[in-house]
MDAnalysis code that builds the backbone (N, CA, C; Angstrom):
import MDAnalysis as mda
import numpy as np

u = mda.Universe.empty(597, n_residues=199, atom_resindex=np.repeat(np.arange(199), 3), trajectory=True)
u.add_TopologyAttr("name", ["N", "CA", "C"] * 199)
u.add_TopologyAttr("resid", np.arange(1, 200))
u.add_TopologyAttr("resname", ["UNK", "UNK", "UNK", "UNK", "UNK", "UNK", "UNK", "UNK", "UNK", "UNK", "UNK", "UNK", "UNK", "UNK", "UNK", "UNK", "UNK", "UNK", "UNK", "UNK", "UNK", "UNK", "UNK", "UNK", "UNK", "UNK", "UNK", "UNK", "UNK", "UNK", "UNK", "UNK", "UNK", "UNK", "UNK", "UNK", "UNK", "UNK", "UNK", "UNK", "UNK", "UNK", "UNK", "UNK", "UNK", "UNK", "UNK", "UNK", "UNK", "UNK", "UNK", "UNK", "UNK", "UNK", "UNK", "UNK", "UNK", "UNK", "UNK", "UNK", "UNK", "UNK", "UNK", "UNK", "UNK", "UNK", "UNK", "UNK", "UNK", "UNK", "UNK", "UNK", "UNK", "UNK", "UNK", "UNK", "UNK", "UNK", "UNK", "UNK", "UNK", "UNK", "UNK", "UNK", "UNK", "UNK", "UNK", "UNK", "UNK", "UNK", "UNK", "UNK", "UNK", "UNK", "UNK", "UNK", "UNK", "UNK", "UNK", "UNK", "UNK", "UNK", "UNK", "UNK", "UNK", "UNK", "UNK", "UNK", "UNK", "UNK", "UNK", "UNK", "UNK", "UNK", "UNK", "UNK", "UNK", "UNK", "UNK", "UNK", "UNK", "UNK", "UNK", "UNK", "UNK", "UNK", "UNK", "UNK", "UNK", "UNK", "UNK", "UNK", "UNK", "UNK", "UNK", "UNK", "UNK", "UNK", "UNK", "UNK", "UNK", "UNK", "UNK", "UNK", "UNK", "UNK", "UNK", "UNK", "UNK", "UNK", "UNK", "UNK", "UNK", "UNK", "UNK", "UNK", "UNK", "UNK", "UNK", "UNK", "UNK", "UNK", "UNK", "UNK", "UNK", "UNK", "UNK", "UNK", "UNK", "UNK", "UNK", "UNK", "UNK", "UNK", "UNK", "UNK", "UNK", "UNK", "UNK", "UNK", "UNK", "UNK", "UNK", "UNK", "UNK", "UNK", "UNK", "UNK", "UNK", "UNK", "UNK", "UNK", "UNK", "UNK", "UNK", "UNK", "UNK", "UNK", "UNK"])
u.atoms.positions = np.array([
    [0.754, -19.761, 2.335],
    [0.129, -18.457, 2.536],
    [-0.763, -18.085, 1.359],
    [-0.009, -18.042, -0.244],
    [-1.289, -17.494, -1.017],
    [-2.254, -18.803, -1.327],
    [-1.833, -19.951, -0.933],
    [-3.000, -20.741, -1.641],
    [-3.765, -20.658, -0.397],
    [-3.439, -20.816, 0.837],
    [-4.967, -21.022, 1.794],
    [-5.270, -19.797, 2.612],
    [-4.717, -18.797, 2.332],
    [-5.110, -17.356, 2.806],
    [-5.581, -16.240, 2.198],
    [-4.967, -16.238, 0.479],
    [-5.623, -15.533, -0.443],
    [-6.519, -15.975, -1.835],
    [-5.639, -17.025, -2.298],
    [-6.545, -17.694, -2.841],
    [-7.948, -18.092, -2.677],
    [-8.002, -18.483, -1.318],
    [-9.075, -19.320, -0.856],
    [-10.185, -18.594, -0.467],
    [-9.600, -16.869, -0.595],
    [-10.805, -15.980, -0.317],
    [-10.858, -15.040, -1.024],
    [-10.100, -15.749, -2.523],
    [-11.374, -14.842, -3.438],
    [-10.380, -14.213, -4.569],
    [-8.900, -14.099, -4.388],
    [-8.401, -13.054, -5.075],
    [-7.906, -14.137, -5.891],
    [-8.040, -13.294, -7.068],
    [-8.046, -14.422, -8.579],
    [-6.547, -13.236, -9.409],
    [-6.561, -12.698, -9.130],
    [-5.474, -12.151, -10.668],
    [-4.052, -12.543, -10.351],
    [-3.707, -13.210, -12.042],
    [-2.457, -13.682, -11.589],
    [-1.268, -13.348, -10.957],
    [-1.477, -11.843, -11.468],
    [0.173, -11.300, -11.112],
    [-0.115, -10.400, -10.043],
    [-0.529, -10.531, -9.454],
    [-0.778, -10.086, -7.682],
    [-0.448, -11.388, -7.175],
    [-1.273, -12.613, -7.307],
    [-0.783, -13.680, -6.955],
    [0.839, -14.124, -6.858],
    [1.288, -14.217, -8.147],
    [3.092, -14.504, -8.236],
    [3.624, -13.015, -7.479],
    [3.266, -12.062, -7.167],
    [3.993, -11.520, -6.504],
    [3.980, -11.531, -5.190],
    [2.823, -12.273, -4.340],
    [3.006, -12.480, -3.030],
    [3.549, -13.709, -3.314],
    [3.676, -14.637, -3.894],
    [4.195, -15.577, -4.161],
    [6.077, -15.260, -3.665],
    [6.386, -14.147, -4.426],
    [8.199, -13.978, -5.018],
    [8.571, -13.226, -3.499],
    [7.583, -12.175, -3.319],
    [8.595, -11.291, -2.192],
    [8.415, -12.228, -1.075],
    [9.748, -12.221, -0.661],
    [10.171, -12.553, 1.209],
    [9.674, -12.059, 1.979],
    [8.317, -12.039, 2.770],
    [7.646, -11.270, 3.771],
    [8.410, -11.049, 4.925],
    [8.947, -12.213, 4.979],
    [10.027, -12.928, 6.512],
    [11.077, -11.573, 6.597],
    [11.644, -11.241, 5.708],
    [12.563, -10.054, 5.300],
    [11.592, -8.499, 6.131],
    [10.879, -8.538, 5.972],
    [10.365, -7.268, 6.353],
    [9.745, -7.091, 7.661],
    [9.900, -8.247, 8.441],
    [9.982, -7.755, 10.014],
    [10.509, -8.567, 10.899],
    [10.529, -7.813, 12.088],
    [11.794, -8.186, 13.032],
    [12.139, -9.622, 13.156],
    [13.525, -9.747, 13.335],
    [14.162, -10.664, 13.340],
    [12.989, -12.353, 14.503],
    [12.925, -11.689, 15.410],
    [12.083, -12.470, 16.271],
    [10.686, -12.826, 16.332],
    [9.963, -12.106, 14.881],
    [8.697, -12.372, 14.631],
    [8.456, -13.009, 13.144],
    [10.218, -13.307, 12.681],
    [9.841, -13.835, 11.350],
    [8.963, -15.348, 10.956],
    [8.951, -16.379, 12.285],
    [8.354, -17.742, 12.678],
    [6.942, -17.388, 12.157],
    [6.166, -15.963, 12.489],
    [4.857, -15.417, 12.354],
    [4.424, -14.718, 10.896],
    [5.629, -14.667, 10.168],
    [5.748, -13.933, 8.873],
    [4.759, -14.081, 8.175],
    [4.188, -15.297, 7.480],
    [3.513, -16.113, 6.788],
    [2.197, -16.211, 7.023],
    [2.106, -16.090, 8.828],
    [0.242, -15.876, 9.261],
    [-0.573, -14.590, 8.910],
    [-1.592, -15.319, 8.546],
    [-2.625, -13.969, 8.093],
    [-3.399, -12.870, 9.132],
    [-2.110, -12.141, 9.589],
    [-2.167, -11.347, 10.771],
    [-1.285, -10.201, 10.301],
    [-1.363, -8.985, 11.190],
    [-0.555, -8.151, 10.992],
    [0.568, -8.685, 12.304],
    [1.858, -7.783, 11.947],
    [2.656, -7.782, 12.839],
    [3.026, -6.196, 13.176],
    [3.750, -6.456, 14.480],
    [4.078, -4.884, 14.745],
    [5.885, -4.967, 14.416],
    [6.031, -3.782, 13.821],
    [7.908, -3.561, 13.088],
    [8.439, -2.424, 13.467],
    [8.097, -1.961, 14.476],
    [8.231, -0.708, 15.725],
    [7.690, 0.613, 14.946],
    [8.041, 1.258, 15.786],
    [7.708, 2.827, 15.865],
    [5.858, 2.767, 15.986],
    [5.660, 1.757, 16.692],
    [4.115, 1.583, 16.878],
    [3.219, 1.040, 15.393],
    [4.293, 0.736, 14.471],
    [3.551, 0.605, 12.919],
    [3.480, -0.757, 12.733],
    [2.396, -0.952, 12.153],
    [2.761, -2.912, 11.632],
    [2.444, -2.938, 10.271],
    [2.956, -4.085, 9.905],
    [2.688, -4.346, 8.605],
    [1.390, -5.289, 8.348],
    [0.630, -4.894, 7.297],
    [-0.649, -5.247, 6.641],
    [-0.930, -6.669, 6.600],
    [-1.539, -7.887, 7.017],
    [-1.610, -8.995, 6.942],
    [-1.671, -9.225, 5.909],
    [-1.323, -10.044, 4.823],
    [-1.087, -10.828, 3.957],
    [-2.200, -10.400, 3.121],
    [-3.283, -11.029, 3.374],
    [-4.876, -10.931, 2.497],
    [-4.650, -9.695, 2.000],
    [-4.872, -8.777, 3.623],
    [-5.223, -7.269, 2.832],
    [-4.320, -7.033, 1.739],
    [-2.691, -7.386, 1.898],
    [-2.016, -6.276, 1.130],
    [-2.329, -6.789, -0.293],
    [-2.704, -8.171, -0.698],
    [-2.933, -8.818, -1.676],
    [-4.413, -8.533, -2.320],
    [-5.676, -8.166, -1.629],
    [-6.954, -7.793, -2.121],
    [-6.681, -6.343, -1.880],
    [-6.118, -5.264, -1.657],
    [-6.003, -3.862, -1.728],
    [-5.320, -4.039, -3.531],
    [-3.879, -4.708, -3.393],
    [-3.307, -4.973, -4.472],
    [-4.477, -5.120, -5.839],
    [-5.151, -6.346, -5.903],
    [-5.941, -6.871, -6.634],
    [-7.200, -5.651, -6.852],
    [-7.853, -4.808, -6.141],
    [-8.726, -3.944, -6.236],
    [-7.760, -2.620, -7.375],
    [-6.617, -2.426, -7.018],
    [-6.115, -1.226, -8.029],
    [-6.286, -1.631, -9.817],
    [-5.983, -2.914, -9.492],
    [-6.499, -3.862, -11.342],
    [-4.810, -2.757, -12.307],
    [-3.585, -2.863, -11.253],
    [-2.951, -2.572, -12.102],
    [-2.249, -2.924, -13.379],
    [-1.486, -2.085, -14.068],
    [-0.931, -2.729, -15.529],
    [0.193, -2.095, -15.090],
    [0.895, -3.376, -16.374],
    [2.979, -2.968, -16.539],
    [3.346, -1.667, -16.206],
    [2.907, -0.720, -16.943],
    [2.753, 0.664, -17.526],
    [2.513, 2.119, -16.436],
    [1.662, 1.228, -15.150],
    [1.482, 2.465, -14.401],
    [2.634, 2.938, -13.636],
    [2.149, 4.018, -12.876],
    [3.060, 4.877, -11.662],
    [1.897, 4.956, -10.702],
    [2.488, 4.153, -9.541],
    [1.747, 3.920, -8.753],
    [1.913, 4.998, -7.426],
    [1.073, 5.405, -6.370],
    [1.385, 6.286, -5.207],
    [1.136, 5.371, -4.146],
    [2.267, 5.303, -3.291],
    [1.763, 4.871, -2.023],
    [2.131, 5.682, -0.533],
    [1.003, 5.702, -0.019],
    [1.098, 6.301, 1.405],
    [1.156, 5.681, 2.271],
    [2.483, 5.918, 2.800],
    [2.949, 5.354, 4.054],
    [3.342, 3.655, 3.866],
    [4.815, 3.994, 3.975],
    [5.794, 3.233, 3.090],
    [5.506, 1.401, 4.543],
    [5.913, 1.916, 5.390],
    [6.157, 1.205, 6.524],
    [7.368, 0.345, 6.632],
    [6.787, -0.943, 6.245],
    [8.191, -2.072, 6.646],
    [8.301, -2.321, 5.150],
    [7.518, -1.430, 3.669],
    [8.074, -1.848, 2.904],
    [7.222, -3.130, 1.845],
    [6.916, -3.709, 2.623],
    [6.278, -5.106, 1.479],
    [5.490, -4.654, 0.988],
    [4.560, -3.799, 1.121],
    [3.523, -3.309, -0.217],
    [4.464, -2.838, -1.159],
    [5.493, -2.156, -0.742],
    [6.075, -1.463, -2.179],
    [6.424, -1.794, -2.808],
    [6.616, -3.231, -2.056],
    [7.745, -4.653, -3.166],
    [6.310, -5.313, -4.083],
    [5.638, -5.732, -3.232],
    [4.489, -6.458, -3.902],
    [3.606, -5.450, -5.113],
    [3.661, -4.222, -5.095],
    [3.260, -3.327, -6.377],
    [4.242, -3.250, -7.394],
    [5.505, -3.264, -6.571],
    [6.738, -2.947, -7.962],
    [6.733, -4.206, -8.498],
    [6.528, -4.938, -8.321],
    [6.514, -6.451, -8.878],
    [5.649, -6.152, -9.914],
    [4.488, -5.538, -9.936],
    [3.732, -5.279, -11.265],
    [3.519, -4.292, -12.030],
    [3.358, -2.949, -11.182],
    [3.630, -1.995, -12.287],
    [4.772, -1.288, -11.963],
    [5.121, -0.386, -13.179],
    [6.559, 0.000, -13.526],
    [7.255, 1.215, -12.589],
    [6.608, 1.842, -12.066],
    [7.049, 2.774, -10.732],
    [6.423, 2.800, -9.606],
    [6.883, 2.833, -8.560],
    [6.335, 2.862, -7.147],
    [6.963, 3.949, -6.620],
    [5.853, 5.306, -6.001],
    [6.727, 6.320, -5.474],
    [6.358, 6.185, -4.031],
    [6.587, 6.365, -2.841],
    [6.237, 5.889, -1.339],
    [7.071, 6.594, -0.892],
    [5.458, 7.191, 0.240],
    [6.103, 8.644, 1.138],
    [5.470, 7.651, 2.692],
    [6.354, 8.372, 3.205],
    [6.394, 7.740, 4.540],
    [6.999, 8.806, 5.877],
    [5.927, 9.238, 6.702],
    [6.075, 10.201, 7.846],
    [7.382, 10.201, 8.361],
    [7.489, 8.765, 8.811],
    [8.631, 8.660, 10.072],
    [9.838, 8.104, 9.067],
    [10.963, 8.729, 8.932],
    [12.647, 8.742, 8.456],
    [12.998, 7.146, 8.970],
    [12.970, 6.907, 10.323],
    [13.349, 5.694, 10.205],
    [12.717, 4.380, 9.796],
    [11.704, 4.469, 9.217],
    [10.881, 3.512, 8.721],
    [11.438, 3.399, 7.509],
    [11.102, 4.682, 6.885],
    [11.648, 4.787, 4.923],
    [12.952, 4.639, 5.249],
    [14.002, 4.410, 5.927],
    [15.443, 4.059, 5.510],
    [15.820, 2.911, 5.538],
    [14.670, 2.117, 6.786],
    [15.158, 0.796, 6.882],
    [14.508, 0.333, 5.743],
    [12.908, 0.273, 5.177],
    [12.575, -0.394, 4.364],
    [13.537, 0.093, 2.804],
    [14.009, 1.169, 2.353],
    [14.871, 1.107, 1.163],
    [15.903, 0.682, 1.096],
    [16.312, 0.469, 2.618],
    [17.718, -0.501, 2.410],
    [17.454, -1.556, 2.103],
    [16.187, -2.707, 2.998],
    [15.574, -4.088, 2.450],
    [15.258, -3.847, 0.981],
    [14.463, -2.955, 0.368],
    [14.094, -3.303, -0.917],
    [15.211, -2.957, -1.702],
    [16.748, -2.148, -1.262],
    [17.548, -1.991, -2.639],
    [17.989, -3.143, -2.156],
    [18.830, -4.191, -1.291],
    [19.148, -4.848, -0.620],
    [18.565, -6.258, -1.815],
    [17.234, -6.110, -2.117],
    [16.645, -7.182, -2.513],
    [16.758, -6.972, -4.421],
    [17.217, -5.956, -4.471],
    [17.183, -5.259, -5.970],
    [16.040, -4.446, -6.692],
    [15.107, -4.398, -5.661],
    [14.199, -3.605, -6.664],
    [14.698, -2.173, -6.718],
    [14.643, -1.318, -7.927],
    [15.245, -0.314, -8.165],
    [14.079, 0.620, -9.039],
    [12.571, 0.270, -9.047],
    [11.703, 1.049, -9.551],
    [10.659, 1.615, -8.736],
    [11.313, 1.548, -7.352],
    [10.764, 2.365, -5.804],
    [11.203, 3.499, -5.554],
    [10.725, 4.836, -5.428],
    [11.420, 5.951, -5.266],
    [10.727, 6.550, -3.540],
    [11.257, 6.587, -2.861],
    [11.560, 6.901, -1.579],
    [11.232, 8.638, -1.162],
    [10.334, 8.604, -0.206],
    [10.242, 10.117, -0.080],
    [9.994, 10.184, 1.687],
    [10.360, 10.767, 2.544],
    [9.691, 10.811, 3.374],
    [9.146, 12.453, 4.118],
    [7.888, 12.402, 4.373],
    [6.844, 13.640, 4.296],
    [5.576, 13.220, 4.966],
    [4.742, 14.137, 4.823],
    [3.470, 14.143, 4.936],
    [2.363, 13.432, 3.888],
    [1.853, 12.240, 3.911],
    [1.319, 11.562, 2.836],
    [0.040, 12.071, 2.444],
    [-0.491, 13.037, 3.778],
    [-2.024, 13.503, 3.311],
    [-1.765, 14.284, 2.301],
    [-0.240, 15.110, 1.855],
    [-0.304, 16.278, 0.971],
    [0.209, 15.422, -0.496],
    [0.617, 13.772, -0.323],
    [0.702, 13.094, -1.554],
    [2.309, 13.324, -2.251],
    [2.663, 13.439, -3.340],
    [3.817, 13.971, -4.077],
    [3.107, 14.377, -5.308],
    [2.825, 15.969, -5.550],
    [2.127, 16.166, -6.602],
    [3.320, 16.339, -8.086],
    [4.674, 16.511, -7.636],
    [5.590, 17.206, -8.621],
    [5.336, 15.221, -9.660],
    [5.131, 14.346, -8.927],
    [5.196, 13.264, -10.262],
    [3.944, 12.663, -10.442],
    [2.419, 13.831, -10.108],
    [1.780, 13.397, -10.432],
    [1.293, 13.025, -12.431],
    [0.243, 12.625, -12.832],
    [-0.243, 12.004, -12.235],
    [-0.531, 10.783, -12.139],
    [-0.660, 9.745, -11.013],
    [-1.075, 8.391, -10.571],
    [-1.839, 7.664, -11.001],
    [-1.533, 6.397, -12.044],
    [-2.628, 5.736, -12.178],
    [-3.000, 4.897, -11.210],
    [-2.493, 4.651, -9.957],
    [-3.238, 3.895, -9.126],
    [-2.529, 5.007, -7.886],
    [-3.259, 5.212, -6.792],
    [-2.715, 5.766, -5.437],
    [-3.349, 4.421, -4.322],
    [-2.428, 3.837, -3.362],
    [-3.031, 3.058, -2.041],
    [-2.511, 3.655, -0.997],
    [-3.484, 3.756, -0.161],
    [-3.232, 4.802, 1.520],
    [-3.395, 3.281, 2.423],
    [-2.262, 3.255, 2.966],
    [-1.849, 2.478, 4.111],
    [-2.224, 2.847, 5.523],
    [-2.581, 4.410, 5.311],
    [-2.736, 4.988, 6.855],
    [-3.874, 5.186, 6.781],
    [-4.924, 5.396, 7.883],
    [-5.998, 5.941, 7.220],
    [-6.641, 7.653, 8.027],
    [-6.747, 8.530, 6.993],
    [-7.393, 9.425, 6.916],
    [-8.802, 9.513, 7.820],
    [-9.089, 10.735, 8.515],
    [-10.559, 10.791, 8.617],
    [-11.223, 11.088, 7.616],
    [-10.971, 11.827, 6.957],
    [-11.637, 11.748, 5.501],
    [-10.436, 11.765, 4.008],
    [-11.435, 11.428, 2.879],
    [-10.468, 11.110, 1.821],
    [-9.789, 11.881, 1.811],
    [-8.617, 12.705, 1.160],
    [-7.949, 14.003, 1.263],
    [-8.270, 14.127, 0.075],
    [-8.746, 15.603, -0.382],
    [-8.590, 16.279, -1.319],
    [-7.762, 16.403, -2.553],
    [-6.579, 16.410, -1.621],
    [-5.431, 16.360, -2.598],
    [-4.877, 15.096, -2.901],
    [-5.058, 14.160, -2.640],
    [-4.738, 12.583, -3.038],
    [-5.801, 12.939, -4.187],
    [-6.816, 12.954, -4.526],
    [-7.659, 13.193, -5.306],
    [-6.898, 13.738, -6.468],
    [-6.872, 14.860, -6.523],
    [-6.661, 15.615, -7.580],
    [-4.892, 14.663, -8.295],
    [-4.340, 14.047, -7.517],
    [-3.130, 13.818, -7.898],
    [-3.431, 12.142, -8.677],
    [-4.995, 11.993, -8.833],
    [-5.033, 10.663, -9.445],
    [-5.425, 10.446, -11.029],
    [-4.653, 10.087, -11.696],
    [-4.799, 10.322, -13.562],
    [-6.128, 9.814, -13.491],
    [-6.898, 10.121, -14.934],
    [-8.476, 9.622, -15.297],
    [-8.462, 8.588, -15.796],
    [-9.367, 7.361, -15.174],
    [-9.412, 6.216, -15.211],
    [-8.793, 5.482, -14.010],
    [-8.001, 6.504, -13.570],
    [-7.125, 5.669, -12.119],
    [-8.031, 5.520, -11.034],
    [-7.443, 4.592, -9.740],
    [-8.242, 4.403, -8.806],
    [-7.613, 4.324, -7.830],
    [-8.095, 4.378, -6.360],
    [-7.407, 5.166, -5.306],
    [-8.096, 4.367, -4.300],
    [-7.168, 3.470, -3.324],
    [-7.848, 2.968, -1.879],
    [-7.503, 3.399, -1.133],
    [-8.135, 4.066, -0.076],
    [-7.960, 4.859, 0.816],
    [-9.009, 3.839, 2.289],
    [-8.426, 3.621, 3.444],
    [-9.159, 3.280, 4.697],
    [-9.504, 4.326, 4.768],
    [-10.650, 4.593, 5.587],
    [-11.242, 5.890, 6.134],
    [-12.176, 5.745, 7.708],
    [-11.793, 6.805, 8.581],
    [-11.943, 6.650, 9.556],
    [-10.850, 6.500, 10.818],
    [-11.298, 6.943, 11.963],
    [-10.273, 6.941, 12.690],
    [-10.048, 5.778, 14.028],
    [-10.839, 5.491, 14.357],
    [-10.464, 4.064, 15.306],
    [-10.942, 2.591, 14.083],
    [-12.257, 2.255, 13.476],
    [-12.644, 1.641, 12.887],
    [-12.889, 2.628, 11.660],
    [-12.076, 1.548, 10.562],
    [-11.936, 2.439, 9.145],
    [-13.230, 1.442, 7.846],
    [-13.359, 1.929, 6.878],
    [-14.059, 1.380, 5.787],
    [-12.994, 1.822, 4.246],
    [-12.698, 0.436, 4.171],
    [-12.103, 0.584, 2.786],
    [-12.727, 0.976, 1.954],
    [-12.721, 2.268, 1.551],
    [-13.229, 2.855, 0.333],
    [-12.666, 2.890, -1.427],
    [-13.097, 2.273, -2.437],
    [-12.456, 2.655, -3.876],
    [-13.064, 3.747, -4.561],
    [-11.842, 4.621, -4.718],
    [-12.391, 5.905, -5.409],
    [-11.721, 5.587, -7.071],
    [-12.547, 5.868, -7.930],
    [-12.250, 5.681, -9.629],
    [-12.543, 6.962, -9.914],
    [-11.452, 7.459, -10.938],
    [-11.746, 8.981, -11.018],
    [-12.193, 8.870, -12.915],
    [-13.052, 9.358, -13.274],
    [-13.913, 9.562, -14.180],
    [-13.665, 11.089, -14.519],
    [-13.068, 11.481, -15.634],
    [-12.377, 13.005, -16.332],
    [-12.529, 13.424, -14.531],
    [-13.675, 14.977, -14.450],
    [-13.335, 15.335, -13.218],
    [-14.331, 15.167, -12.256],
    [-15.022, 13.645, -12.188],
    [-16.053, 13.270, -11.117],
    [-15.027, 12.220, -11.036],
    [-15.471, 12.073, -9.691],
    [-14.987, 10.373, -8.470],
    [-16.108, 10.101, -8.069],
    [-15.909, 8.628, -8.165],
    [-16.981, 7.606, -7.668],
    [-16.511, 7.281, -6.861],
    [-17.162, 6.766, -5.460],
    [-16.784, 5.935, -4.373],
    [-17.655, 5.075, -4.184],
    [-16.708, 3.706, -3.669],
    [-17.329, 2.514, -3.077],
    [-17.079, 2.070, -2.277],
    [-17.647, 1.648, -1.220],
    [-17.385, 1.016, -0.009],
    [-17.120, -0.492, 0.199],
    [-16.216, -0.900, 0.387],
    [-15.591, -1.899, -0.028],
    [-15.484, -3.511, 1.191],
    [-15.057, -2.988, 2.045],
    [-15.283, -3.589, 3.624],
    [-14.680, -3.226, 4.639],
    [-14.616, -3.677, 6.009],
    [-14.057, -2.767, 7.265],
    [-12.712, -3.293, 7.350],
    [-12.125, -2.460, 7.651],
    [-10.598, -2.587, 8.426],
    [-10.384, -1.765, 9.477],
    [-9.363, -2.290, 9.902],
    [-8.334, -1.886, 11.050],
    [-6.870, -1.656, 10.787],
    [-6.876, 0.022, 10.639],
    [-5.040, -0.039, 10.508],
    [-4.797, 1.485, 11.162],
    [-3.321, 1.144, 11.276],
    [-2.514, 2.461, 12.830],
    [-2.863, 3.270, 12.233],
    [-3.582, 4.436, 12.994],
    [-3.667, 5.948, 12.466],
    [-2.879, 6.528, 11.806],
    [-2.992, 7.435, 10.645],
    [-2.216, 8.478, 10.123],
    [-1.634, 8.953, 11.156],
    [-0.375, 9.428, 10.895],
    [0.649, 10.411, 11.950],
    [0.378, 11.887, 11.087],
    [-0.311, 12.799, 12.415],
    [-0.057, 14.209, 11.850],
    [-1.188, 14.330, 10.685],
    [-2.048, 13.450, 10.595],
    [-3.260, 13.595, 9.729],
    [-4.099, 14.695, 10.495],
    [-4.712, 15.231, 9.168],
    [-5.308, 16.644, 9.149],
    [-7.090, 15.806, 9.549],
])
């Protein structure tokens, strides 16, 4: 998987690499689609949600350019493997996630697996978790019709923020926040399940 699916298209930093390398993808969805774990596809892990094909979660990963040191935000927890594949590199992962039974099954897999620098919330992700802001990196799993406001303001200076945007066909956007201007860049197209209850 990372040598002829991510490697081979482009993503160079090491420790994004060893961490799709370490986490068990196979672990994070259903028992009967684990044969498919490994293909550079999404899968579906119910409640209509799937998890991120391989590449993306590894070039979303690689675009934040995180360090040891950060506190990372993630929206919309799902089956979980992004949260494993960020805690693998920087030092907190906080992940809010709409639907209760998603965030219970995936914190049982990730305490299950030992990571213990994931903190679990489940809510509304457009409104973020501002009480531990602020974020040197934020990644939105769901995507927004537009950036939210308040993901914004909850991102430390110098941090950077991927957000899909759009509602049937999305554009990965990187926002870098500069004291109190953001830059955006348009990054390339995706496809991922709508925000639930997005504004």
């Amino acid at each position: 998987m990372v040598e002829n699916q991510i490697k081979a298209r482009g993503v160079k930093n090491a420790k994004v690499l060893e961490a799709m390398e370490k986490v068990p993808r196979h672990l994070f969805v259903p028992g009967g689609l684990r044969r498919s774990a490994y293909n550079d596809e999404p899968l579906p892990i119910g409640d209509g949600q799937t998890i991120s094909q391989p590449y993306i979660v590894a070039y979303m990963t690689e675009k934040l350019d995180l360090k040891e040191n950060d506190r990372v935000l993630e929206i919309g927890t799902g089956s979980g493997y992004q949260s494993a594949v960020l805690s693998e590199i920087a030092k907190e992962v906080y992940t809010v996630e709409i639907l209760e039974s998603l965030s219970m099954r995936a914190k049982k897999i990730l305490r299950d697996l030992g990571y213990d620098n994931i903190h679990f919330c489940v809510g509304d992700g457009y409104k973020g978790l501002p009480d531990f802001s602020p974020y040197n990196a934020i990644i939105v799993t769901v995507p927004p019709a537009r950036i939210p406001e308040t993901l914004k303001k909850q991102l430390h200076i110098g941090g950077k923020m991927l957000v899909p945007v759009g509602k049937v066909f999305q554009e990965l956007v990187l926002v870098s926040r500069k004291k109190n201007k953001f830059h955006k860049e348009s990054l390339l197209p995706v496809r991922f399940v709508p925000m639930i209850n997005a504004h």
